[in-house]
C-alpha positions in Angstrom: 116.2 74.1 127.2 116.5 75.4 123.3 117.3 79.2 123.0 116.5 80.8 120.1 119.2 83.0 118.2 117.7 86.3 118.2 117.5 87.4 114.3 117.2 84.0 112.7 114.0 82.5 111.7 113.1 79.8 109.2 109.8 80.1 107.6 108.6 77.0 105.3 105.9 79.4 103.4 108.8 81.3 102.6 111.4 78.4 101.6 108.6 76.8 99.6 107.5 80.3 98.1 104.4 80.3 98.8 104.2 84.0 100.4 106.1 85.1 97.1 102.6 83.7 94.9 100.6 85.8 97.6 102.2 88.7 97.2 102.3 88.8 93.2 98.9 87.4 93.2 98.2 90.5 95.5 99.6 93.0 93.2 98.1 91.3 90.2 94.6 91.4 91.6 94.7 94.7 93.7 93.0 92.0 96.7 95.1 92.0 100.2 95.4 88.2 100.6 96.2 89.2 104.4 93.2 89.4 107.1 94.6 92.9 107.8 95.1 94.1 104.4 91.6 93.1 103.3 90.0 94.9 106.5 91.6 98.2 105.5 90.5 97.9 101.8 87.2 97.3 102.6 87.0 99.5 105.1 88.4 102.4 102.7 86.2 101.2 100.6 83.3 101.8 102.9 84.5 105.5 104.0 85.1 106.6 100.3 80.9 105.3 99.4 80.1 107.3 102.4 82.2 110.5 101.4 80.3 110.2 97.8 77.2 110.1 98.9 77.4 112.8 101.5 78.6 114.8 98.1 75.6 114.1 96.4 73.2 115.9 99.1 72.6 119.5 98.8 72.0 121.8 101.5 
């Protein structure tokens, strides 16, 4: 049976940089390229439209 050293990991996105690309193109673009990342924009998204348009109504 293979144990794994706690701590040590090798990731192929990483050693063929492929999560470096995602990240800048991330930054560059101001889109989340992860599932979570892009549920929390759009969801912020959704809460600020909301916010502006309960601004606009007058009482």
């Amino acid at each position: 049976m293979k144990t794994k050293i706690p701590g040590i990991t090798f990731s192929w996105k990483r050693a063929l940089g492929i999560t470096k690309i995602k990240q800048q193109i991330a930054r560059e673009t101001g889109i989340p390229t992860t599932k979570q990342g892009l549920e929390r924009k759009i969801g912020s998204m959704i809460i600020n439209l909301f916010k502006k348009k309960c601004e606009n109504i007058s009482i």
